[in-house]
N, C-alpha and C positions, 0 to 999 in steps of 0.2 A: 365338345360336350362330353362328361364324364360318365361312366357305365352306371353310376346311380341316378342320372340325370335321364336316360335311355329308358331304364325299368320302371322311371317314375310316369315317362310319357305313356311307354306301351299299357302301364296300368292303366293310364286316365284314358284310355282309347283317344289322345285327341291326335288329329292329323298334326305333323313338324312345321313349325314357324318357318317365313321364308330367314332364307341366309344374306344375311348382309354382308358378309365379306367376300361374297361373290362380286360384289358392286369393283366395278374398273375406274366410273366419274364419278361423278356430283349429281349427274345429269339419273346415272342407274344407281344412284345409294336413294335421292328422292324416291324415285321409283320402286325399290326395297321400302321402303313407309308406307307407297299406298299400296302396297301387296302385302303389307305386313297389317294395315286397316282391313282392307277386304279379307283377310284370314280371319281376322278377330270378328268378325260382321258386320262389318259397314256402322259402324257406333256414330250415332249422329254430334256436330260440332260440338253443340249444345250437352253432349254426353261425356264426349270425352274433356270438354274445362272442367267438368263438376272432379270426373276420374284421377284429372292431371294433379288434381291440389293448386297449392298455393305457394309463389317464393316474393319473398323479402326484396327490394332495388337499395341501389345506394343508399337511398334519403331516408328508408326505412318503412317507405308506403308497402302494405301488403298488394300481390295483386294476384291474378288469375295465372298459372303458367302456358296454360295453352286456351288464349282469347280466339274466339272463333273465326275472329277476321283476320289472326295471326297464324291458323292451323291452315285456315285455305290458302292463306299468299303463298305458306311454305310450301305445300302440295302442289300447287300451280307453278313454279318455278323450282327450273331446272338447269338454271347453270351458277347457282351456290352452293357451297356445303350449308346446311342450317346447323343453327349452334347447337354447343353440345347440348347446354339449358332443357333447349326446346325436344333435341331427342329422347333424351332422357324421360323426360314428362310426358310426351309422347308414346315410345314404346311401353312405359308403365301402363299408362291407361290403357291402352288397346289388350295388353297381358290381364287387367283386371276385369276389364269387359269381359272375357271370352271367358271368364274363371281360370285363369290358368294357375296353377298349384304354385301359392306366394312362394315359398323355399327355393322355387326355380327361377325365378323372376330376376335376382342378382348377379344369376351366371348369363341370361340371357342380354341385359342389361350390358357386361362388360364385352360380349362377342361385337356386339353395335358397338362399343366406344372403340376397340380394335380397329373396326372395318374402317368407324370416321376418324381414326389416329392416321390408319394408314394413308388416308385421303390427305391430309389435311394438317398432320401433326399433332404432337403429343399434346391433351387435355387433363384435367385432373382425372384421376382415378376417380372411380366410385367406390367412396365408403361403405363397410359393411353397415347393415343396418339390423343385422341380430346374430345373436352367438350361431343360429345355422351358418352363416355365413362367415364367420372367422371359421369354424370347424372345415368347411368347404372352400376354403379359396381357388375362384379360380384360375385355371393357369394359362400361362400365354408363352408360344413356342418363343424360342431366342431370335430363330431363322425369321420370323414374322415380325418379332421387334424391329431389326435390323431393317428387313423391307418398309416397317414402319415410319423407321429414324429418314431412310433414303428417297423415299414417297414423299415426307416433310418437305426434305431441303429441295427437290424439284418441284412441290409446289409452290414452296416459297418461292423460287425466284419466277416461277412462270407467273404469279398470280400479285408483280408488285406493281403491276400499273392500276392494280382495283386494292391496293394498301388499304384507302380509305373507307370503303365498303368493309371489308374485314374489319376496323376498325371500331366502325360503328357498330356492328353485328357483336364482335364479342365486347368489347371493351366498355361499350355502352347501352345501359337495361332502356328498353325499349317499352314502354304502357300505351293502353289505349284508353283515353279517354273521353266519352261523350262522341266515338268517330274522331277526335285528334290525336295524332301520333306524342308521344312527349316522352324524352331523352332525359334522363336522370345520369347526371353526371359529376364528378365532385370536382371542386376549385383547384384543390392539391393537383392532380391529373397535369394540368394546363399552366397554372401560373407562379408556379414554385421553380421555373428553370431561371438560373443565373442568367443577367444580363437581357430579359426580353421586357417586354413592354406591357406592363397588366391591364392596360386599356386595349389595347392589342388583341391580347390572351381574350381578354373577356368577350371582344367582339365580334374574334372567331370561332369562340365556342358557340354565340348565340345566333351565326349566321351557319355554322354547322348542325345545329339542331334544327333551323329553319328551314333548309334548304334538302334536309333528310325527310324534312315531314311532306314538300313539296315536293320531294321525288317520288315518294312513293304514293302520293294524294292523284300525279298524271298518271303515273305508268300500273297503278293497284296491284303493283309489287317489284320487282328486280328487273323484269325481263323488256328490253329496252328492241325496239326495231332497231336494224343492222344501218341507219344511215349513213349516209357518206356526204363528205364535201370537199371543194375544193378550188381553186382560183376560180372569179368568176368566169362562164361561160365554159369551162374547158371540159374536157370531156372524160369520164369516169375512168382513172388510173385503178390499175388490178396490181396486186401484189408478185408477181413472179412466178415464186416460190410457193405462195399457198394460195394464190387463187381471191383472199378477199381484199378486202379495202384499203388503202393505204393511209387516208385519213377518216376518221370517222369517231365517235364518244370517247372510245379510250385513250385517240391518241390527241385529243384536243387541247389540254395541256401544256404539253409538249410543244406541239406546232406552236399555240401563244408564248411560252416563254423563249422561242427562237424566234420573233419575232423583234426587229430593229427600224422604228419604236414600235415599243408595243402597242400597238392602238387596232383592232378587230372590229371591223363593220360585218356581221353575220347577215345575208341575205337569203330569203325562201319564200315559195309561196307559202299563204296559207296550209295551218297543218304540217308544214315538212318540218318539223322538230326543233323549231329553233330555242322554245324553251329550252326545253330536256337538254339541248345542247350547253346553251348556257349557263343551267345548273351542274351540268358534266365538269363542263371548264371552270365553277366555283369548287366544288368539291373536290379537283382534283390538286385546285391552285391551295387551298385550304390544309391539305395532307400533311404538310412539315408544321406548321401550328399545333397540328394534333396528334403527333407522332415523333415530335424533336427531329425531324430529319436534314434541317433545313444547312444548305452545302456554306463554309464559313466565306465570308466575305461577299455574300449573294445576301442583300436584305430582301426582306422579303411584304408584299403588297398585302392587306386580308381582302381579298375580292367579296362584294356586295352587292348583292341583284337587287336593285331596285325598278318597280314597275317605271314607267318613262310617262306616262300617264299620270303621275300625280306631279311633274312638274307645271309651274305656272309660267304662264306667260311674264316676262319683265326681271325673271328671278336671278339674280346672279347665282353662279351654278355650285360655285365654295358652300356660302353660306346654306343654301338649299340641302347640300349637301349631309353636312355637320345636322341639319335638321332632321333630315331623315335617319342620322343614326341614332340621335338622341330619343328618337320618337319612338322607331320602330325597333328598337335595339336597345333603349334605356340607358346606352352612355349619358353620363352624367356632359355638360354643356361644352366646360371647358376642356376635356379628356377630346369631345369629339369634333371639335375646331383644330387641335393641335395635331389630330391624326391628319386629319384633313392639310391644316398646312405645311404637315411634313412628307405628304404625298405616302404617308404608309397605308390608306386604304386604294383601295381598284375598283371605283365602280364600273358596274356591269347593269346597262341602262336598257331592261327590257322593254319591248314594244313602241318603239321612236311612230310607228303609224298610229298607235292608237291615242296622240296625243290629239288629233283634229276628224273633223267628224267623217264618215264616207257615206255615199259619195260625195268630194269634197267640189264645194263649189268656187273654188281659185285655189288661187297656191295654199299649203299646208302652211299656214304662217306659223303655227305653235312648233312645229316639226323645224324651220329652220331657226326657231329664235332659238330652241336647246342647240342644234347643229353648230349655229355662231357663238354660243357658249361654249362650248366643248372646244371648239376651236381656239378659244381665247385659251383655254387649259392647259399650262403648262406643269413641267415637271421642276425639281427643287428648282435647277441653274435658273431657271427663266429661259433655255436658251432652246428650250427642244419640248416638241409636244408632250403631255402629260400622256399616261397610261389611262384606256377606256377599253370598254368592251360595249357594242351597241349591236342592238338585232331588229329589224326592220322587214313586213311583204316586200315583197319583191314589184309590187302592180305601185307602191307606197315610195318607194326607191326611184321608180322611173319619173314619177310626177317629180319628185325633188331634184333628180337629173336634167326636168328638161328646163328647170330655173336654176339651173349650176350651183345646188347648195349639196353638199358633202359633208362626210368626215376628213379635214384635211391629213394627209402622212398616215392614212390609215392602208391595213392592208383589206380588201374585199376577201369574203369567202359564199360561195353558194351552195344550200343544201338540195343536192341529188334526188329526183324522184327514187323511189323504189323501185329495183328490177326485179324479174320474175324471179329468180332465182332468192332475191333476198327477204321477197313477201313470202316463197315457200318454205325457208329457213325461219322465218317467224311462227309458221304455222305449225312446222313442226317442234317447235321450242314450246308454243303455245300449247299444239293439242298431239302430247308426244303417244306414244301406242299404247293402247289400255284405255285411253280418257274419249267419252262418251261423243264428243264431237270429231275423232279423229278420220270416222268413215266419210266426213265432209272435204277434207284436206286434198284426194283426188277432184271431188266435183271443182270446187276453185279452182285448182290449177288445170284443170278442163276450160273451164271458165277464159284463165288468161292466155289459154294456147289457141282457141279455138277461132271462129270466123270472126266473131264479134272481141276477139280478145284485146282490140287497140282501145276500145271503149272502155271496155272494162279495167284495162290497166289504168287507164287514166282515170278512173274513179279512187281507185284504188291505191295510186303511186304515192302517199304520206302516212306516215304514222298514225293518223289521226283518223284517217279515212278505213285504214284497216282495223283499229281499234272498234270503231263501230262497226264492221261487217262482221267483227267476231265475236263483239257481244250481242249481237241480233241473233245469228247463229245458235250460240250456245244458250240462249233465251227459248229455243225452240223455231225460228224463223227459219221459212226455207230459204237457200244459199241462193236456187236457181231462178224464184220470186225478187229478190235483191238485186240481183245483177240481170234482169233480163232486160235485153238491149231491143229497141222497137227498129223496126225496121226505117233506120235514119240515117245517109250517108254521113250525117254530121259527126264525126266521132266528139267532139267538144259539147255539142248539144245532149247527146245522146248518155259522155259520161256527166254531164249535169245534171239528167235527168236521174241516175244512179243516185251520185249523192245527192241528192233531197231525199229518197228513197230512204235511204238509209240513215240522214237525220232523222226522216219522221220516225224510223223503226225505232231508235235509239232512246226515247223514253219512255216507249210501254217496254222493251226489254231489260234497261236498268230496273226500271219500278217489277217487275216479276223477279232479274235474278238477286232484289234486297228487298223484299219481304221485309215490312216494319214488324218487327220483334216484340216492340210492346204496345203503352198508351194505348191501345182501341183496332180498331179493323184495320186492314192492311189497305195504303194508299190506291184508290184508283188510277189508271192511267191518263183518263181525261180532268181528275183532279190536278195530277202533277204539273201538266201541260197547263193547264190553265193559271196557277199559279205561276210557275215559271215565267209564263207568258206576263204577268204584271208584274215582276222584278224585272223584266227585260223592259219594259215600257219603261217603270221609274228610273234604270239606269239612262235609256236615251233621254228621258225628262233630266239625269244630272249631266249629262254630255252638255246640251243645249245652256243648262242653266252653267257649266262651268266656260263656256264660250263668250257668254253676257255679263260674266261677272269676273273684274280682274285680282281678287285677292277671293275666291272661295273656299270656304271650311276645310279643313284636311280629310281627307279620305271623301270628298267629293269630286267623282272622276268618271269616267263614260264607261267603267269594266269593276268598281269595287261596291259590294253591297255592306255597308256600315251598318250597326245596328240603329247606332241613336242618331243614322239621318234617313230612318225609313218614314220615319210618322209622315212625310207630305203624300203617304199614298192613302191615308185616309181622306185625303182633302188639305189643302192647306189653310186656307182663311178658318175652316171647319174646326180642322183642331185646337190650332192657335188660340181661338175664341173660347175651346173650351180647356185647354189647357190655363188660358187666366183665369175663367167664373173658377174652377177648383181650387188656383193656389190664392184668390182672395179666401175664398169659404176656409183653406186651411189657415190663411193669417188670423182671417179675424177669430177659428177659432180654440187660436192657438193666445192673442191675448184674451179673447173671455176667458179662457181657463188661467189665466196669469190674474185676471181683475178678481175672479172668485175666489181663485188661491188667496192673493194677500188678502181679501178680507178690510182693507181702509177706510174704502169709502161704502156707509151705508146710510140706506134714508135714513130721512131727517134728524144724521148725526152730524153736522158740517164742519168741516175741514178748512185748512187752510189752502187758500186760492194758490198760492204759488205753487207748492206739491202738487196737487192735485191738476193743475195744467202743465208743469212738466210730464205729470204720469200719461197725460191723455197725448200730449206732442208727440213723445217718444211711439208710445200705441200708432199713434197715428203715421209716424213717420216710418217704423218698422213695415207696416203693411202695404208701404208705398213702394218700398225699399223692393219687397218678395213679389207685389204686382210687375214691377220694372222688370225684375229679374225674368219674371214668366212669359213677359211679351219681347223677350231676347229672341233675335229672328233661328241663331242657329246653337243651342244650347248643348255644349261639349261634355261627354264624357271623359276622362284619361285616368291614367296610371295602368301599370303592364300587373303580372301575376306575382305574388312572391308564395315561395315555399319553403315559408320559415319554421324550424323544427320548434315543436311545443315546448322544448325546455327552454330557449333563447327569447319565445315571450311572454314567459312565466318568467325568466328574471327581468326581464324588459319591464314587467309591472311591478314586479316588488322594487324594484330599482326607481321607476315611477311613483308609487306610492310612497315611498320614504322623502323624496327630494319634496314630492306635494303635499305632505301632510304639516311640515312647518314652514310651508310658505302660507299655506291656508288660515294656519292658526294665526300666522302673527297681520291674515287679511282681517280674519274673527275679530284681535283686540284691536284691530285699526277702526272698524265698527261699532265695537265697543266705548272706543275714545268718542267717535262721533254721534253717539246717542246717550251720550254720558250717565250709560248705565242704566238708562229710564227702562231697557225695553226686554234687557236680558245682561245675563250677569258674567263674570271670568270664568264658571266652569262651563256654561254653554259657547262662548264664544270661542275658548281654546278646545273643546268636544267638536263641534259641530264647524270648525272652520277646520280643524285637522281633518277631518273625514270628509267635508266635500274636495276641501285639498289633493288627501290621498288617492280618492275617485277622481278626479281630474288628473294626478300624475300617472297612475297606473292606467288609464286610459291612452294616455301620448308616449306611456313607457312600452304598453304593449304593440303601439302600431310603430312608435320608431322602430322597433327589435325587427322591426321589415326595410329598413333603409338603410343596413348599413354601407356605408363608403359612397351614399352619394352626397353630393355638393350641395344641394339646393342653396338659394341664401334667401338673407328676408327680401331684399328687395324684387328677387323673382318671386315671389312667393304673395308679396303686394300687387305685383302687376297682373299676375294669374286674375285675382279675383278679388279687387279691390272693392264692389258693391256689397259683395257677400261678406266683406272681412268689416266693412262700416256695416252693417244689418246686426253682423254678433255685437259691436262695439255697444251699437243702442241698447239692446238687448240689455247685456251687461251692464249698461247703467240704468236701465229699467229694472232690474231686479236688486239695484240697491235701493233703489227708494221705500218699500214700504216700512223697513224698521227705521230709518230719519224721520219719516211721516208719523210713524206712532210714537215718536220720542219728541215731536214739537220743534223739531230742527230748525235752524236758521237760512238765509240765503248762502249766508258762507259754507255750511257745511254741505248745504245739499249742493249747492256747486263741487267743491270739493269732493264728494259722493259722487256727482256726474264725471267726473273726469276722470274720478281715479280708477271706478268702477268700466269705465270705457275704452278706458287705455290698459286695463289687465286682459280684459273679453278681447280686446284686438292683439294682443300677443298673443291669448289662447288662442284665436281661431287661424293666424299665422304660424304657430307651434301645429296645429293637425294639417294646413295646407302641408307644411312641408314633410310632416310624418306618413301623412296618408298618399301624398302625391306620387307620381314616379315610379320608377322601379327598383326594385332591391338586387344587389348585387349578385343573390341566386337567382334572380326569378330566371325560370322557366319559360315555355314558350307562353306567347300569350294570344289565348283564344280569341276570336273576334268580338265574343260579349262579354270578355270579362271586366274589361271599364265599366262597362254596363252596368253589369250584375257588382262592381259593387258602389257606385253612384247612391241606390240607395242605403247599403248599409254605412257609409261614410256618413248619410244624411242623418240616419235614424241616429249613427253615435253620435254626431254635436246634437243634436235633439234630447238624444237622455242626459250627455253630460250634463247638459245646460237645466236641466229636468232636475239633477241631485241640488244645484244651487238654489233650485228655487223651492222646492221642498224643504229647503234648512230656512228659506225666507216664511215659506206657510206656515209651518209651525209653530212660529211665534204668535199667531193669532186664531190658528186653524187648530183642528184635530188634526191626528194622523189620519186616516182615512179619506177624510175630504180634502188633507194637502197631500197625499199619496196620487189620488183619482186627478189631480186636478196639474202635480207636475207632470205624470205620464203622459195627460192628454194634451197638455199644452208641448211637451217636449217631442213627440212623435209629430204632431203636426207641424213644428217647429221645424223638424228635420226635412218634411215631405216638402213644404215652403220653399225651405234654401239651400237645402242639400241637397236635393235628387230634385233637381228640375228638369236635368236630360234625361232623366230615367222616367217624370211621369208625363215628360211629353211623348217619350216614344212609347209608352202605355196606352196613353188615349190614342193616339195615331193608329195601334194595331187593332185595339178595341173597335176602332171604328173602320178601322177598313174589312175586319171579319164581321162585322155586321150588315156591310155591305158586299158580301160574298170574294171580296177582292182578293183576301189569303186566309189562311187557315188561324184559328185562335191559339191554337199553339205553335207558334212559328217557327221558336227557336227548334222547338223538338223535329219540326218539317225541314230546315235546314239543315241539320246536322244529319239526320237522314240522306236526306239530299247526295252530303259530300259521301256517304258510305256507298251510295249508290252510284257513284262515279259522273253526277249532272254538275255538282257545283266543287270547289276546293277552296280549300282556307288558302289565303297568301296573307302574310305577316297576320294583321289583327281585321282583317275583313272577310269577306266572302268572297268569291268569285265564280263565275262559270265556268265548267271544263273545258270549254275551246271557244274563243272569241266566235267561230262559225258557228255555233250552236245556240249562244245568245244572238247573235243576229236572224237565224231562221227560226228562234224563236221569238223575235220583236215582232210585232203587228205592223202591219203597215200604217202609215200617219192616218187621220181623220183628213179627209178634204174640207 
């Protein structure tokens, strides 16, 4: 600090900022933040996003620099450096907080980028940001550069087995949204290297963002328990030399790529980490995809954790395969078959127990029919097992052991209880010196040393188990209440009796330490539970029903909560019944507003028989069509997110609009020809068919501008929704009839009207399946109700399109006004009818089950909460619970 720097503080009487370049880790530069917060006054989360300002991400979304649930992860974890991003915006606020004299703010600033250069290696500089600050530069000794430059290259090499961590941290802008993590990333990055594979590229970026969002969704931030594993059975190898693990997260990697064949059955109890592990060994197999590292002549596999729970019984395991990339990952069809057949992905097949129900009552038949699959799984030759990664209980392992069904040529590994030693290094990672619960860290390990300490360890010995003792704890729980041991020779009874303890603690302490923020009063404890408690019931209600049903809906599974297959917890006959009486009410009165728009038939004017029982057939048939649709037993939403930039579907629509405006006109004088002028003349017909044209192209212009590079074709696109694509057809040749009818039309033409008018409306509405469907080549991660949410706007846009054609129909007989009133209402209704039938049957379902106290009326807002509070986690596009043992101790027991 410079002597005018000195005279400015002594002026302002404020006591000296702490020093950061005092920091030695990672572990004490964290640590310099919350000494450098506590200096400034303890400025709340909420203070310091407003203080931090706002930065720009790749895509160009503005966002908050220092999001609340991003300043606590950082605070709480202590063995990363945090970006520079984040410090920066950081120490600004807490200097603004305190008032500290802005002119000083720049020197302070660069002292922090020093200290994390020295850590960490060289960052950008910080630019000046006013002529004080060019007049003032500050200086940095050379001796310190140099330990700077030397501090780099040693942490670089210490720090290349977590590459991909750093990776993500700087390389990739990190938002939070609604409670979901989401990685903004650019295409250039990944798929511009000579000679790789852009389906490839693609699929490891989007299993890279996914698997980022799911790491940090278990662990509520960086700091992972010290597991270990190793040959089954054997007995916990120490390192020599330094005392820890020999195998364990970081080095799981490794251990699978030296594996000949690769094939990994991961075994553990409950809780002992087998996710987190298997996320470790994606992320780490992932690295050279996103980093070009990959060694020449070594191709390389893109690992994919999928849950093992959504396979079905009879599935051959290829094609199932290729399914779940295309679904959950938006490869396009053909891209993710050919991966598949060239053995360039790795699945990593989480949770092989939770495919059959517990307690099970015979053999696991669904567990060995994937195992006999897997086994058929070979690699390219045909000659040698395929590559797999499977993780499996250990109580779940033994039943399949004692009917001799396996992973064949697989190597076993089993995850290690926690030793004392390693739950104490947790605790002190967790709650290092300074932090409010640290006076607790002797009582525990009191706790595991003492009479009762075999109990208690074995309460204790998983990841999962100490994650909840410590957020009970830090919730205000006593440690010594939690773990008290009754006096019971049974150590296994005794730590049973712990954990349940400590489930039950673990939803009033989530719900206190996440505080709902906004919407209304903060959630009760016996609210959360009780709702919990009925998504744990409707999940064992999909367990059961996916057992009795051999081809069930996708994402119905005994662990995932789907949005649009919640409605059977209102009732199922219940909703059903009333999800039809609403989509008749919308059909029918979506043709009254079509029979009033045109305006043809009025009393005692009579008309010709023939017209007039076409118009009423088609009516009639239309509303059979949408009834059908409605009493569909399990009515899907799909398509993934896209985050397409505003310029690319602003030309997406003029680009639309141009190609639609003279196909339109030259439908106008096709009209014209067929009402031989009776009903309207060339300048209406070329006016008024160019511009519902135009509105029709620029419609399909702006949502293709979201597809690009994928495949769709027509004939998938037929098979998707062949009901709904004949519903638009009738349609479309119901709204050519009224100007033939006021023209005195013949058989010939009004056939020719019907067919020509039915086979355009059924390319239209193949034209938005395949624009609207699927996912786009940027999309993003994708939320669990983003299908959902937009089911209906997909509906509402064929409803208005089809609203502009018949508006140009009204007109000719109508006013504006009353053919305005009269397309809206029939086009909106039009849409709710056919378009969003998954979206308003999972409406009534939730209406009706929060009318019957069963969940909250605003649900989505309750689960996304939820995952902030650490009870539930997004995995791909569903929900989940945060430990298969917490939805269990949260099921009820069955009704006798």
């Amino acid at each position: 600090m410079v002597a005018g720097e000195d005279e400015a503080l002594m002026a302002a009487d404020h006591p000296r900022p702490p020093d950061p370049t005092e920091a030695g880790s990672a572990a004490d530069f964290v640590r310099s933040l919350v000494r450098l917060k506590r200096w400034a006054g303890e400025p709340s989360l909420s203070r310091l996003r407003s203080l931090g300002g706002q930065t720009v991400t790749s895509d160009g979304t503005t966002i908050d620099a220092l999001p609340k649930s991003t300043t606590s992860h950082v605070l709480r974890q202590t063995d990363r450096l945090p970006r520079w991003d984040f410090v920066k915006a950081f120490v600004t606020a807490c200097f603004r907080y305190c008032d500290y004299p802005a002119e000083l703010i720049p020197g302070e600033l660069e002292r922090w980028r020093v200290a994390r250069t020295a850590l960490a290696g060289p960052v950008p500089r910080t630019p000046p940001a006013s002529d004080v600050e060019r007049r003032t530069p500050p200086t940095v000794d050379p001796a310190e550069a140099m330990a700077a430059e030397v501090s780099a290259a040693v942490a670089a090499e210490a720090m290349a087995a977590e590459a991909f961590a750093m990776v993500a941290a700087e390389a990739v802008a990190a938002v939070s949204v609604g409670g979901v993590v989401q990685i903004a990333a650019t295409d250039a990055e990944t798929t511009d290297r000579p000679g790789r594979d852009h389906a490839a590229e693609l699929l490891a970026r989007r299993v890279a963002r996914e698997e980022d969002r799911a790491r940090k969704g278990l662990l509520g931030g960086y700091t992972i328990a010290p597991v270990s594993f190793g040959p089954y059975e054997d007995p916990i190898h120490l390192d020599d030399a330094g005392g820890e693990m020999k195998d364990g997260p970081r080095s799981i990697g490794r251990f699978f790529t030296d594996l000949h064949p690769r094939r990994l059955l991961i075994v553990g109890e409950s809780g002992a980490g087998k996710t987190v592990l298997a996320i470790e060994l994606v992320l780490q197999l992932l690295e050279p995809f996103l980093t070009g590292g990959e060694r020449p002549g070594h191709p390389q596999m893109v690992p994919v954790r999928l849950d093992a729970a959504r396979w079905t019984l009879g599935s051959p395991f290829e094609p199932w395969l290729a399914e779940q990339l295309a679904h959950d990952f938006g490869l396009p069809a053909k891209d993710a078959e050919r991966l598949v057949r060239d053995r360039q992905v790795l699945p990593v097949l989480d949770g092989l127990d939770e495919l059959d129900p517990e307690p099970s009552m015979g053999p696991p038949r669904r567990a060995i029919g994937l195992l006999t699959e897997l086994n058929r799984y070979s690699d390219l030759s045909g000659r040698r097992p395929g590559a797999v990664v499977v993780t499996c209980r250990a109580a779940r392992h033994t039943e399949l052991s004692l009917v001799r069904a396996g992973l064949d040529n697989a190597t076993r590994i089993h995850l290690y209880d926690l030793t004392i030693e390693q739950i104490n290094a947790y605790l002190r990672t967790r709650w290092p010196d300074g932090h409010p619960c640290d006076i607790h860290r002797d009582g525990l390990h009191a706790a595991l040393s003492g009479p009762s300490g075999r109990a208690v360890h074995a309460a204790l010995a998983t990841p999962w188990r100490l994650l909840l003792t410590v957020t009970a704890v830090e919730s205000g729980a006593d440690p010594d209440e939690l773990l008290r041991v009754d006096q019971d020779p049974d150590t296994r009874s005794a730590a049973a009796r712990i954990a349940r303890r400590l489930l039950g603690a673990y939803v009033p302490a989530a719900t206190a330490l996440a505080p709902r923020a906004a919407h209304g009063t903060p959630y009760r404890p016996e609210q959360v539970r009780s709702w919990l408690e009925n998504l744990a019931t409707h999940l064992r209600w999909q367990a059961a029903r996916t057992t009795e049903t051999d081809r069930p809906p996708p994402g119905m599974t005994p662990i995932d909560i789907v949005p649009h297959l919640l409605w059977p917890i209102g009732g199922q006959r219940r909703v059903r019944a009333v999800h039809c009486l609403c989509c008749v009410i919308f059909a029918v009165v979506a043709m009254l507003a079509f029979w009033a728009g045109s305006a043809v038939d009025r009393p005692g004017d009579p008309r010709d028989w023939l017209g007039e029982g076409l118009t009423l057939s088609l009516m009639a048939g239309w509303v059979v069509i949408a009834t059908g649709l409605s009493m569909s037993q399990w009515p899907t939403a799909a398509g993934g997110r896209a985050n397409v930039p505003r310029r690319r579907r602003v030309i997406g629509g003029l680009f639309g609009a141009l190609a639609g405006g003279p196909v339109g006109a030259l439908c106008g004088l096709t009209g014209l020809v067929l009402t031989e002028g009776r009903v309207f003349g060339p300048v209406f017909a070329i006016a008024a068919g160019a511009a519902g044209g135009a509105v029709f192209g620029a419609v399909i212009g702006v949502t293709a501008a979201a597809r690009q590079g994928e495949r769709m074709t027509i004939s998938e696109a037929i098979r998707a929704e062949p009901v709904t694509l004949l519903g638009f057809g009738l349609c479309g040749a119901l709204t050519g009839l009224p100007p033939l009818r006021l023209a005195g039309a013949g058989p010939v033409a009004l056939t020719a009207e019907i067919i020509g008018a039915f086979a355009l409306a059924f390319a239209l509405g193949v034209l938005f399946k395949i624009t609207t469907g699927g996912w786009s080549e940027d999309a993003e991660l994708a939320h669990p109700r983003e299908a959902l949410h937009r089911n209906p706007m997909i509906g509402v846009a064929f409803g208005l399109t089809g609203g502009v054609a018949a508006f140009l129909v009204f007109v000719m007989n109508q006013g504006i006004v009353q053919s305005l009133a009269c397309a809206l209402v029939g086009g909106v209704t039009f849409g709710l009818a056919f378009g969003a039938v998954a979206w308003s049957r999972t409406m009534i379902g939730l209406i009706i089950a929060a009318a019957r106290g069963v969940l909250p009326l605003r649900l989505w807002t309750f689960l996304d909460w939820a995952c902030e509070a650490r009870l539930l986690r997004v995995s791909g596009a569903t929900y989940q619970f945060r430990h298969r043992e917490l939805q269990d101790f949260l099921t009820p027991p069955e009704p006798d």
